[in-house]
Structures are given as structure tokens and as C-alpha cells.
LOTOR-215157 format. One line per 2 residues: for each residue y, x, z of C-alpha. Coordinates in pm, 1 decimal. Layout:
N
Y:X:Z; ...
//
This chain:
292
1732.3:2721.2:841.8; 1653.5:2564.2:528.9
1876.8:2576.5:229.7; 1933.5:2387.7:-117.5
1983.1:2506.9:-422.9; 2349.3:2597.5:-491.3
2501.1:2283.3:-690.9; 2341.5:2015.5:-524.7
2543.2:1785.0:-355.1; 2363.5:1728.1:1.2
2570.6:1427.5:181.5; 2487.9:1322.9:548.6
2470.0:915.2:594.1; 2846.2:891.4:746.7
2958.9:1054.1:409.0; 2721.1:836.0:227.3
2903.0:511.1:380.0; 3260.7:653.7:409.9
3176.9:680.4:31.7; 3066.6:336.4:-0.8
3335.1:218.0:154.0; 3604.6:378.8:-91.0
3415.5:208.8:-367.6; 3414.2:-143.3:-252.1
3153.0:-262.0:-591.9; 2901.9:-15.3:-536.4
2868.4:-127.0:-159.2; 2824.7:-496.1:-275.0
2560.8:-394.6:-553.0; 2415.6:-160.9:-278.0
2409.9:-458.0:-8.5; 2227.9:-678.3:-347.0
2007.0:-454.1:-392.8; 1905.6:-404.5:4.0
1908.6:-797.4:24.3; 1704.0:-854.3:-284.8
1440.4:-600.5:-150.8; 1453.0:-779.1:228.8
1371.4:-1092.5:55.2; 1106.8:-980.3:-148.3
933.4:-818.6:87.8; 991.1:-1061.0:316.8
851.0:-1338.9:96.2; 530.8:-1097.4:34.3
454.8:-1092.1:403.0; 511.2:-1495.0:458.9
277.6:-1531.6:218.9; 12.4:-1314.7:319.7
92.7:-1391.9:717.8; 56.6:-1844.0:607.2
-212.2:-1792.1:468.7; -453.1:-1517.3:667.4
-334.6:-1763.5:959.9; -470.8:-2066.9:794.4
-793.7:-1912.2:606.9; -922.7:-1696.3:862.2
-1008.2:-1955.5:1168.4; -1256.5:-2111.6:822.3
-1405.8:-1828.0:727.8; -1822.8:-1904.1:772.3
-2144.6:-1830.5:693.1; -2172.9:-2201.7:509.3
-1890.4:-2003.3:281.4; -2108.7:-1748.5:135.4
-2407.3:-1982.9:78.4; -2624.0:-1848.2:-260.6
-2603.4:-2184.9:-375.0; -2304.6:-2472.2:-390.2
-2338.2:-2813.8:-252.3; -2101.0:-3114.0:-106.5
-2175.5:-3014.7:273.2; -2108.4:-2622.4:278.5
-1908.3:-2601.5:-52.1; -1991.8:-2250.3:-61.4
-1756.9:-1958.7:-250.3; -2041.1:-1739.7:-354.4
-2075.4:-1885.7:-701.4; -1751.3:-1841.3:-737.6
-1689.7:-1463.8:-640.5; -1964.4:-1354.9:-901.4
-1831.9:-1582.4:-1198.6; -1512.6:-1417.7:-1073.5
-1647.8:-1039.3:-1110.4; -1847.5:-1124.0:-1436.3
-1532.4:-1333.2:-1582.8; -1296.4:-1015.4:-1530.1
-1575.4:-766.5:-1640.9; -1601.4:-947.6:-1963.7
-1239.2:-1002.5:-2013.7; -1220.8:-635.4:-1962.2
-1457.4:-523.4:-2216.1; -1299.0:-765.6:-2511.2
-948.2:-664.9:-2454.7; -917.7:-332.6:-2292.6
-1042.8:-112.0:-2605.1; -872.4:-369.2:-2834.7
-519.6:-303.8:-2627.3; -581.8:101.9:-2593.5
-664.9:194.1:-2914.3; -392.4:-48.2:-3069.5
-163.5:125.0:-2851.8; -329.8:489.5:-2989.1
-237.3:386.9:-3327.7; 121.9:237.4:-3269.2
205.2:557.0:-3076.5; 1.7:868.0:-3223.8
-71.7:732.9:-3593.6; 195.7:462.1:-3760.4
483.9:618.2:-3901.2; 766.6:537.8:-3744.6
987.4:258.3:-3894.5; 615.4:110.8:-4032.7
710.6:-256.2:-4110.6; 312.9:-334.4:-3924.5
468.2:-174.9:-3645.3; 750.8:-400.2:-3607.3
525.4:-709.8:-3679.5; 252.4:-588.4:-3402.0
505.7:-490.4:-3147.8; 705.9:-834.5:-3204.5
365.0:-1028.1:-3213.3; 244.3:-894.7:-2927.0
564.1:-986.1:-2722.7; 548.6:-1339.5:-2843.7
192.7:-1378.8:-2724.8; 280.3:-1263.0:-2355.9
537.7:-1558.6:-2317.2; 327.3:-1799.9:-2400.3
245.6:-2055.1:-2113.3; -161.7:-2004.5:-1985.3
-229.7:-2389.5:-2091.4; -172.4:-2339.8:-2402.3
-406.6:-2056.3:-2399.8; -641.0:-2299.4:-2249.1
-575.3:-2538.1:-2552.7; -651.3:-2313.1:-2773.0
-947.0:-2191.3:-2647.8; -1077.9:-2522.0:-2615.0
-1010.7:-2610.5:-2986.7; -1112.7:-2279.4:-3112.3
-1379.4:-2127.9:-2852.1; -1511.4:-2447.7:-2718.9
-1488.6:-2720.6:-3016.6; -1430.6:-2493.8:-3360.6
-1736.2:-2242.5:-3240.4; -1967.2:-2478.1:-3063.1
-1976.6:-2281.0:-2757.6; -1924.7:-2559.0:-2537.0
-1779.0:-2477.1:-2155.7; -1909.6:-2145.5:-2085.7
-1852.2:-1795.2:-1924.0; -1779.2:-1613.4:-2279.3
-1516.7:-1901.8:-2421.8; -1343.7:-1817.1:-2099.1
-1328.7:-1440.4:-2092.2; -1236.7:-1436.6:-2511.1
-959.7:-1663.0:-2410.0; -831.1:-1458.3:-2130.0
-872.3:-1144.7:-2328.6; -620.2:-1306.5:-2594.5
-360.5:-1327.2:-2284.4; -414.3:-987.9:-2143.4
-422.3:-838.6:-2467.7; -8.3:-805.2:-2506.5
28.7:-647.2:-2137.1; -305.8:-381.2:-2167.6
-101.2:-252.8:-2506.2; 232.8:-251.2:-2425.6
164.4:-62.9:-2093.9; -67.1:150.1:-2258.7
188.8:259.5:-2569.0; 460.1:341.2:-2265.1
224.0:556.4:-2090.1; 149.0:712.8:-2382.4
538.9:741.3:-2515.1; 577.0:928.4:-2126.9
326.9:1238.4:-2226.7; 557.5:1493.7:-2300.0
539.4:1607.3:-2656.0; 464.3:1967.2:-2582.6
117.4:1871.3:-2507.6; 72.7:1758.1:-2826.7
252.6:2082.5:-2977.4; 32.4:2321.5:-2775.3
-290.9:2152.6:-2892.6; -191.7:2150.3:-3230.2
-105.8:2516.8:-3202.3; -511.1:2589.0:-3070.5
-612.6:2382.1:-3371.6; -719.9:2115.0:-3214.0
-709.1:1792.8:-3473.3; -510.5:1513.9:-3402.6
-788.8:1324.3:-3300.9; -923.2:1550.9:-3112.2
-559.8:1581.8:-2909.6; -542.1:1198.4:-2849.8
-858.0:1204.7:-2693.2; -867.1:1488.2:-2480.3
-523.1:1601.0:-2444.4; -262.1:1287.7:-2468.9
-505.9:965.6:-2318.5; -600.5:1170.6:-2033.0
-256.0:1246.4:-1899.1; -181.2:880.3:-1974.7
-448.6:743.0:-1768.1; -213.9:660.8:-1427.0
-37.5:437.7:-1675.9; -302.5:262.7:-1863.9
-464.9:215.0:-1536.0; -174.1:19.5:-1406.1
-163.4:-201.2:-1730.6; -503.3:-292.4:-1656.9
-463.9:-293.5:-1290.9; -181.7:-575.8:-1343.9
-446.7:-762.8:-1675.3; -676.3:-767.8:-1297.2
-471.3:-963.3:-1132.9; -378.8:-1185.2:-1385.5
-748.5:-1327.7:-1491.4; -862.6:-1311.6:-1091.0
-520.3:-1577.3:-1035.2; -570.2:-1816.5:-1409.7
-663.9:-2119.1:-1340.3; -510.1:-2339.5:-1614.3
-681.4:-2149.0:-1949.6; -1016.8:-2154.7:-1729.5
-1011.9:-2532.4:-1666.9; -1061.0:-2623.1:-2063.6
-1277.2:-2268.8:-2154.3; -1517.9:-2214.2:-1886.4
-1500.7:-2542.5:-1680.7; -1557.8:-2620.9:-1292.9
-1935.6:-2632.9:-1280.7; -1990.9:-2467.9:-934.2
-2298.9:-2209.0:-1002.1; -2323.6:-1927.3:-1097.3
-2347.1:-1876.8:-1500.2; -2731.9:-1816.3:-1621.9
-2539.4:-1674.8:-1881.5; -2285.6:-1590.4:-2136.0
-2270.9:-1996.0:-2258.7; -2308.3:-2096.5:-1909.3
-2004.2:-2274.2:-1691.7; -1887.2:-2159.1:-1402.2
-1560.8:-2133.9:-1181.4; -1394.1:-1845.5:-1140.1
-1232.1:-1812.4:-720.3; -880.2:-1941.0:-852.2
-1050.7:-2213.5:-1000.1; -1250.4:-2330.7:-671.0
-975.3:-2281.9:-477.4; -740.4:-2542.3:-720.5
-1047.6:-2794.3:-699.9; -1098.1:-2797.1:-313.0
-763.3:-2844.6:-292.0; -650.7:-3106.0:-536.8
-979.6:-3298.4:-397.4; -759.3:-3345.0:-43.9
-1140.1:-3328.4:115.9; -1158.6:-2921.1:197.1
-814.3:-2777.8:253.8; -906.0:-2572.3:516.4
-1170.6:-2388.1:290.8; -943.7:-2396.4:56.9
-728.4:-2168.6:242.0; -1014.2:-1974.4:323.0
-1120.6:-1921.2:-61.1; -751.2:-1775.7:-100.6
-807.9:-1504.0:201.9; -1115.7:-1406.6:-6.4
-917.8:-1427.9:-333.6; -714.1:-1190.9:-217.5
-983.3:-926.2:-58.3; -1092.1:-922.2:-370.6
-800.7:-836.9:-566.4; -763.9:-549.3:-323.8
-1032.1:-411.4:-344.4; -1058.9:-449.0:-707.2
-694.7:-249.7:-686.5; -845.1:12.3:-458.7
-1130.3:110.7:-695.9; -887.1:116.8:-951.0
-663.8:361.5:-788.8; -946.6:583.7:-677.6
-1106.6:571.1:-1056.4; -752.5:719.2:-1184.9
-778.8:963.2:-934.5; -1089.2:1111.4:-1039.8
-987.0:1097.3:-1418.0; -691.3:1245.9:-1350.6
-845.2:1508.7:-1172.1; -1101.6:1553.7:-1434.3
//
């Protein structure tokens, strides 16, 4: 027979409702809660049920032609400017965001003035709207910097949005790594540069993974920044200053054509393979750090 630990307060489900029912506002906020996580979920599968239904019957080989045309208006183009658009994006702002974080956390003193201004910065940037990231990057990227509608305008402009969300997830994760750690390295003497790197970024790699998990999801989905930064030209990019359209983007252009709905909905049940298994790698990647 299996017992608990004295103190612990072990109730069966008819005490659990009795309970409830003695404390009529914690069953309504417990009936909220329940309804608000039916519809959610619910929503999630509608979602993913409308529109496997309507993308899957369109799935073909025309689809995942090397090359684009009017006849088989193929994706391909489109999933590689989609890889190399997040790879780049990546590369600009995840260092930037990590080792901003490493410095708000492990370095500034606390009640720094910078601080404040960086922390209340950053939070500004992440509620700005995605066009006027676009704008920007057109007048800046695009216009100011001659760079014209390519592949890099794009992924420096996205990197400017994911920037706020890579640091602020990465300074919690690193604000959760218990402070002992940090002690006991210090106590080996171990610098503190030494300890950020092998002691305190390690243990916070679950969460900086996530933060970059959710920056993943967010480039593979923009559309609006992409339309004035890197353009609709269906290829794929012979380069950095080359144009190209990310899966989003294709997707938004079949559509608002009216010509290719149906592949449309088909470029969306790719869209979101590919977020999964972009999710998936990430998952087993913090896995192996973590085990490391």
C-alpha cells in the first residue's frame, strides 16, 4: 500500500467537488478555466482538422517542382527561401538576444539606469505591428542601404522583431538557474565568465530554446515585413541580395490571386510540417545539450 508523506493533504475527487461546491467562486473560476482550455484546444484542432481536410486531397508532385511557373505553381522555392530566411534570421538575432540577456542578468548592476532603458526598449519593440517592421525595412534595408528586395533585407528585418522575444526569454531562463550554481562555481574558482558559460547558460538552455523555438514560428508565419524586404519573386534566392518568398508569403499570394486556393491550402499543410519539424529538432537539440 502506498503512502504519502505525513502533512500532505491527499483529497479523493468527491471531496474535491463537495469542496467546490462550499466555495461557490472557486467552482465558477474552476468551470472558466476548464471552458477556456475546451475552447482553446478546441479551436487548435478546427484549425488543424479545416485545413489537413482541404490541403491534403492537393498535395502533388507539380507542388514540389525545382522550379516555379503559372501551370504547376510549385512550393519548392518557397520551402528553401523559407529554411535560408529563418537560418539567417537566426544567426543576426540569436547571439545579439543571448548575450544581451548574459549581460542584463549576470553583469549590470542591478538598478543600472541602461538596464531599465534596454528592458523598457525591448518591450516597446515587441508591440510593434509587423508592417511597420516592413516599413522600416524598406526605408532603411531596401532604399537607405541600396540593397534592393532581397533575402538579407528580409532576415535583418525579421531579426529586429525577434530580437525583444529571444532576450526576454533568454534573461527569464537565466533569472530560473538557482543561484547556488553560481555560488558553488565561484567557490572552485571558476571566473565569472567562465561560470556563465559553462555552469549558468547550460542549465538555461530548455529556456532559451523555447524563446527561440517561439522567434521559429514567428518568421516561418510573417508575411507583412517580408512583402516590402524580401519581395514575392518566386525562385529560389542566388543569393544574399536575391528575392524570394518565404512559404507564408506564397501561400498569401495564391490566395489573394483567387486563381489557386486549393494549393493554397495545400502550401499551409506544408507550412505547418515544417514548423513541426523545425519544433522537433529543436526539442531533440535541447535534449542533447542538456544532457551534455
Amino acid at each position: 500500500m502506498r503512502r504519502h508523506p505525513k502533512g500532505v493533504n491527499r483529497q479523493t475527487l468527491p471531496q474535491r467537488v463537495r469542496a467546490y461546491l462550499r466555495q461557490p467562486l472557486s467552482l465558477l473560476l474552476l468551470l472558466l478555466v476548464a471552458a477556456a482550455a475546451v475552447v482553446t484546444v478546441g479551436a487548435l484542432f478546427f484549425i488543424l482538422i479545416h485545413i489537413l481536410v482541404k490541403g491534403i486531397p492537393y498535395l502533388t508532385p507539380e507542388l514540389f517542382a525545382l522550379e516555379y511557373n503559372s501551370e504547376n505553381v510549385s512550393m519548392f522555392p518557397a520551402i528553401i527561401t523559407t529554411l535560408e530566411m529563418t537560418a539567417l534570421s537566426l544567426l543576426i538575432a540569436a547571439p545579439l538576444g543571448i548575450f544581451s540577456a548574459v549581460y542584463l542578468v549576470e553583469y549590470a548592476r542591478r538598478g543600472n539606469k541602461l538596464v531599465n532603458v534596454i528592458r523598457m526598449t525591448a518591450e516597446t519593440l515587441s508591440g510593434i505591428p509587423s508592417i511597420v517592421y516592413g516599413l522600416f525595412g524598406m526605408l532603411f534595408f531596401v532604399t537607405a542601404l541600396r540593397w534592393s528586395f532581397s533575402l538579407l533585407a528580409g532576415a535583418c528585418t525579421l531579426a529586429i522583431m525577434i530580437l525583444p522575444l529571444i532576450m526576454r526569454t533568454t534573461e527569464e531562463a537565466l533569472r530560473s538557474v538557482p543561484d547556488m550554481y553560481r555560488e558553488a562555481s565561484f567557490g572552485l574558482g571558476a571566473g565569472r565568465l567562465r561560470t556563465v558559460f559553462r555552469i549558468v547558460l547550460p542549465a538555461a538552455v530548455p529556456g532559451i530554446l523555447a524563446g527561440i523555438i517561439l522567434a521559429i514560428g514567428r518568421i516561418v508565419g510573417e508575411t507583412a515585413a517580408l512583402i516590402y524586404t524580401a519581395g514575392t519573386v518566386a525562385k529560389i534566392p542566388d543569393g544574399l541580395f536575391s528575392s524570394g518568398r518565404t512559404l507564408a508569403l506564397h501561400m498569401y499570394v495564391l490566395s489573394t490571386e483567387g486563381l489557386h486556393t486549393n494549393q493554397a491550402y495545400a502550401t499551409a499543410v506544408v507550412l505547418l510540417v515544417t514548423v513541426l519539424l523545425i519544433n522537433a529538432l529543436s526539442a531533440v537539440i535541447a535534449r542533447r545539450l542538456t544532457k551534455a
